[in-house]
N, C-alpha and C positions, 0 to 999 in steps of 0.2 A: 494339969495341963489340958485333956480333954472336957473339963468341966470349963477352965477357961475361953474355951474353943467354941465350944456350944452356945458360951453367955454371950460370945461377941458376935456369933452368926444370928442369933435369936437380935441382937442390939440392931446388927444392918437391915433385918426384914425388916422389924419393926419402921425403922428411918424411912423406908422406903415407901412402907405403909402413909406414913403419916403427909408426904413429900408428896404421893400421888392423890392425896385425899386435898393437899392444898391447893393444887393446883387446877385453876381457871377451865370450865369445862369450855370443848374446841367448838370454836365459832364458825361456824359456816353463813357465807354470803350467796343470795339467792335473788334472782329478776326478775318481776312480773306485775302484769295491769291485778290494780283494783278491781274486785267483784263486786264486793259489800262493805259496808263499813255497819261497826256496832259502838256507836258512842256512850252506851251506857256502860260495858267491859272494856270499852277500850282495843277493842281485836279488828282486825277487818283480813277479810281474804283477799288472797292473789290468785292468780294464772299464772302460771311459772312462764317465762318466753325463756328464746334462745336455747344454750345446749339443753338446759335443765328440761325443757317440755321436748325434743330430743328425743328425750335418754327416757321419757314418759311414754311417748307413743311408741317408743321399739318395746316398752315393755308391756304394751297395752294389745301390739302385735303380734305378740306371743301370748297372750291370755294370762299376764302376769297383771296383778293388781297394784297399779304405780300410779296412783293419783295424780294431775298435772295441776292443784289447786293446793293451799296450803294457809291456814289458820295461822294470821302475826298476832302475839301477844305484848302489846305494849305495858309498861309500868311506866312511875314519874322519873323514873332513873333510866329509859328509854331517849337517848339523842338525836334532835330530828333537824334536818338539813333540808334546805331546799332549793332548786335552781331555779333563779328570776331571770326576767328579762334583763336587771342589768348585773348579776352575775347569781353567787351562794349566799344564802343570808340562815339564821336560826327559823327555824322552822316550830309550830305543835303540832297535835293529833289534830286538830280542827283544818288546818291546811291540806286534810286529807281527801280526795274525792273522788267519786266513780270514774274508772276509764283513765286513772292517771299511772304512768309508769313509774315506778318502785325501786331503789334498791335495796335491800334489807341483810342486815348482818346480827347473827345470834346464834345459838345452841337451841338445839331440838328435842323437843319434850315427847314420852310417848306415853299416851292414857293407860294404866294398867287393866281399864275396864273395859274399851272398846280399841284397844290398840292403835287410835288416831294420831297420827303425827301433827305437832303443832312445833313453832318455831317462836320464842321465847327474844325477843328483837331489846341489841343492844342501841343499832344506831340504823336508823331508818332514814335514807335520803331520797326526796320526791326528784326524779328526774324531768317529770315533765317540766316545765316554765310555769312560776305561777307570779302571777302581776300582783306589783310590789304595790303599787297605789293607782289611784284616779289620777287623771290630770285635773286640776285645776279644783277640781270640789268633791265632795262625797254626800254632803248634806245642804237645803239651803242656807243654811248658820254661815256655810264656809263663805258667801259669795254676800256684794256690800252694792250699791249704788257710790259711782265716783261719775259728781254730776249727774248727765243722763247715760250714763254706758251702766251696766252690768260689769262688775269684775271679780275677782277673785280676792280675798280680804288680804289676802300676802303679798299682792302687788302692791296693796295702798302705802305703806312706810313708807315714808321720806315720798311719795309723793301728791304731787297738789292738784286738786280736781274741781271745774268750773265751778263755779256757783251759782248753778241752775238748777231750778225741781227735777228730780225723774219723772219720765211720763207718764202723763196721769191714766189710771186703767192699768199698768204695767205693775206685775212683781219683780224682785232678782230673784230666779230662782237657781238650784242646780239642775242642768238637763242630762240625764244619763242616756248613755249611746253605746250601741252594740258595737259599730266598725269602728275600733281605733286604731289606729298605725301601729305599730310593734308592738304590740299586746295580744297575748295569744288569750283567748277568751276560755271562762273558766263556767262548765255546766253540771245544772245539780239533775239527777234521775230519782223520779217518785216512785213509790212501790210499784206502779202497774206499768214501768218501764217506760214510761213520757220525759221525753229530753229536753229540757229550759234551760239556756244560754242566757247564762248572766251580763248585764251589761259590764263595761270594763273599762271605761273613762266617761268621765263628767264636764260640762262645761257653764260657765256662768253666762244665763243669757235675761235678757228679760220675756217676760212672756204673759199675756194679755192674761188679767185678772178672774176671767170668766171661763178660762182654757182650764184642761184637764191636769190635777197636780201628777208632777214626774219623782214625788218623793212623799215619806211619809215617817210620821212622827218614829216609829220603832228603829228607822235607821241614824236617829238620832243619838247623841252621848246619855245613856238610859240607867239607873241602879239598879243592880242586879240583886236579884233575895237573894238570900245566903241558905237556900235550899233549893232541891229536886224540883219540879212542877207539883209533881203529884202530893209531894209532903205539904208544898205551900197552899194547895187549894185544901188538900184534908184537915190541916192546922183552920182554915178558914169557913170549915162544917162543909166545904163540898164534898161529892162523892168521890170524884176522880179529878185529876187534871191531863191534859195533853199538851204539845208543843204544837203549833200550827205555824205554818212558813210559806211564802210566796215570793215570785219573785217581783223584784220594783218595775211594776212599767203602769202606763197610762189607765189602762183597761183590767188592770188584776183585781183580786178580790184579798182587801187588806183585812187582818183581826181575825179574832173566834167566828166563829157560826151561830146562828139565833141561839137563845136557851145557854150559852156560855156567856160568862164571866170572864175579862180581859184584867188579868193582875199584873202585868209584865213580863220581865226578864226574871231569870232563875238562874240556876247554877248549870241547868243541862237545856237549859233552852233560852240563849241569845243571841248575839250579832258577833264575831270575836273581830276586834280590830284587823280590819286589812281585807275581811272579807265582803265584797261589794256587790250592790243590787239585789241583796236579799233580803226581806224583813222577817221576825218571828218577835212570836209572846206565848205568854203559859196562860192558856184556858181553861177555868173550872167550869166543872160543870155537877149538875146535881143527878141521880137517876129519874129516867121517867115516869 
């Protein structure tokens, strides 16, 4: 009987073992502006807002060490949501950007080396508004001559348009513009902390053949290599490669830098659908 006793107390720990070993580590939900982002890991840091930065500075007021910043670690099993101006729509890691509010849900990781807390993110939702598209164009491809007007290619269906030259001198181009009505404008920060505001609607206009172009081949529909930057230019006998980015306006400085090599689009360095007014390419380059 007491042998039977024991086998069946020793049967419940065990169950219970195994029941807490299965079970989903707890996920804690946490709010805060973008720092950094690191697109090659996949992590980017927050600011924690609201109670959380709180409950930081009363402990920071006492001389207790309570961080008010916090390492998200994304994976492809990481769910990202985001709010538009015309409502939630699916979100990636690329929709991510400096200065944007956050909210994140995951379990917390702690380095057994440097005892850093990091937060291990199951579903990540960008709260700020981020604009869903252009109006009217994003590249000049999008926009057509109907007659002599400039238009947009998706108004032409089913409808009919003079039979007159466009005017002579004139392109259709697309024009990108910073103030558009209900679009909240979306800005990228360089390393040395300079803030560029991306345009955020386009319009099809025509515009005199000798005027400055408002667009430029890399924001066009482009193949992407099916590698890194740097793998594609070292596959290519260069030394190094870099991603180079700017933003779309009249007066920027598009492409590599002298001494580089312009190969394209790569796997960590292109344009991801949706995101507008900003060109990149992968530049090789060789050592001096």
């Amino acid at each position: 009987m007491k042998k039977a006793l024991i086998l069946c107390l020793s049967f419940l720990i065990l169950a219970n073992v195994v029941i807490a070993a299965a079970k989903s580590p707890k996920l804690n939900t946490t709010v805060g502006i973008i720092q950094s982002i690191n697109p090659t890991d996949t992590t980017f840091v927050i600011k924690k807002t609201g109670i959380i930065k709180f409950i930081a500075d009363i402990f920071h007021l006492f001389r207790v060490q309570k961080t008010a910043t916090l390492t998200i670690i994304t994976t492809t099993e990481t769910e990202f949501k985001k709010k538009t101006t015309e409502g939630v729509a699916s979100g990636t890691f690329t929709d991510l950007v400096v200065r944007q509010k956050v909210q994140v849900k995951g379990s917390y990781l702690k380095e057994s080396t440097t005892g850093k807390t990091s937060l291990k993110a199951t579903n990540v939702f960008i709260l700020t508004p981020v604009q869903v598209a252009m109006k009217e164009c994003q590249t000049d491809t999008d926009c057509a001559w109907c007659g002599n007007t400039c238009v947009d290619k998706d108004t032409l269906k089913n409808k009919m348009c003079a039979q007159v030259m466009p005017p002579e001198g004139y392109d259709c181009q697309c024009v990108l513009d910073h103030d558009c009505p209900g679009v909240i404008p979306t800005t990228i920060t360089s390393p040395d902390g300079h803030v560029t505001t991306l345009p955020s609607c386009g319009y099809c206009k025509k515009i005199l053949r000798s005027g400055p172009s408002t667009t430029h081949p890399a924001t066009s529909t482009s193949e992407i290599i099916d590698k890194t930057c740097l793998k594609a230019c070292q596959d290519k006998q260069y030394h190094s490669g870099i991603c180079r980015s700017w933003p779309i306006t009249a007066t920027a400085h598009y492409g590599c830098n002298p001494k580089e090599t312009d190969i394209g689009w790569s796997t960590d360095c292109n344009v991801p659908q949706g995101l507008l007014g900003v060109g990149k390419t992968c530049c090789c380059k060789n050592q001096d």
